[in-house]
C-alpha positions in Angstrom: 0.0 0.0 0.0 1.3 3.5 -1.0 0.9 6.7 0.9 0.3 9.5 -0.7 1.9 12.7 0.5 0.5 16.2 0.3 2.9 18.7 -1.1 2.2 22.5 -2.0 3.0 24.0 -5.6 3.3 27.3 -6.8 1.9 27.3 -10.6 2.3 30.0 -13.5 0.0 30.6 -16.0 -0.4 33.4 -18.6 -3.5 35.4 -18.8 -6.4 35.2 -16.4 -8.4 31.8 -15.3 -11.8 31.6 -16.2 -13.8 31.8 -12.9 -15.1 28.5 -13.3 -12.2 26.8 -13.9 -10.9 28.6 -10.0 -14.0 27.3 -8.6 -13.4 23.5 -9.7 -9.4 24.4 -8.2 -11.2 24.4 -4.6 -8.6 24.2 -2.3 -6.0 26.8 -4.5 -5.6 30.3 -3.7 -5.0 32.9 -7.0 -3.1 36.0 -7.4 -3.7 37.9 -10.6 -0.3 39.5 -11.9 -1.2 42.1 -15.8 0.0 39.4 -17.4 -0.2 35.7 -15.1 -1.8 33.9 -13.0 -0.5 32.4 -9.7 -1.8 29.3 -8.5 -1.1 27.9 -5.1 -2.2 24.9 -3.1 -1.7 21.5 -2.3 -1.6 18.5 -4.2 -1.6 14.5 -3.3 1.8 13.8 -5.1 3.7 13.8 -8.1 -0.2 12.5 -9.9 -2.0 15.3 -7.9 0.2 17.7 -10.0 0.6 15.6 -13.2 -3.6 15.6 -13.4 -3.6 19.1 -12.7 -1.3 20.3 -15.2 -4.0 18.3 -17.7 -6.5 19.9 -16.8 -4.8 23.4 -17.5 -3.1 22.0 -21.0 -7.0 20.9 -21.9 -8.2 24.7 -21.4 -5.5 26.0 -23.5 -3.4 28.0 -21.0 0.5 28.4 -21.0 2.6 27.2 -18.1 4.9 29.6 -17.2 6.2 27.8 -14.4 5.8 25.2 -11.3 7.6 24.6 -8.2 7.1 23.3 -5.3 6.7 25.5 -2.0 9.2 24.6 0.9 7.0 25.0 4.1 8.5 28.1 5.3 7.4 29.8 2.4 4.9 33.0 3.1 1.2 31.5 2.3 2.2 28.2 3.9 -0.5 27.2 6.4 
């Protein structure tokens, strides 16, 4: 049996997010920049992020970057 751990990730998008799309994030805070999107939040493992980044390749948006956030990081709960 595998455990899955909980990480958080900071994620980089151009342009804005449809509303809907930050609804169905849940649990991921956003911070508008003129010309990205900041996504941050936790997901369950390396498959947490790989069907996330799907999900934002399916409605067309460009990554502009991803990392994971050390826990000392402001926005860290």
């Amino acid at each position: 049996m595998s455990v899955t751990t909980m990480a958080r990730y900071e994620i980089s998008v151009k342009g804005r997010l449809d509303p809907s799309l930050l609804n169905d994030l849940g649990s991921f805070e956003s911070a508008e920049h003129p010309a990205i999107t900041v996504l941050r939040g936790p997901l369950a493992g390396q498959e947490g992020l790989r069907q996330l980044l799907a999900q934002l390749q399916a409605r067309g948006l460009e990554l502009v970057e991803v990392r994971q956030l050390d826990s000392d990081e402001p926005g860290d709960g």
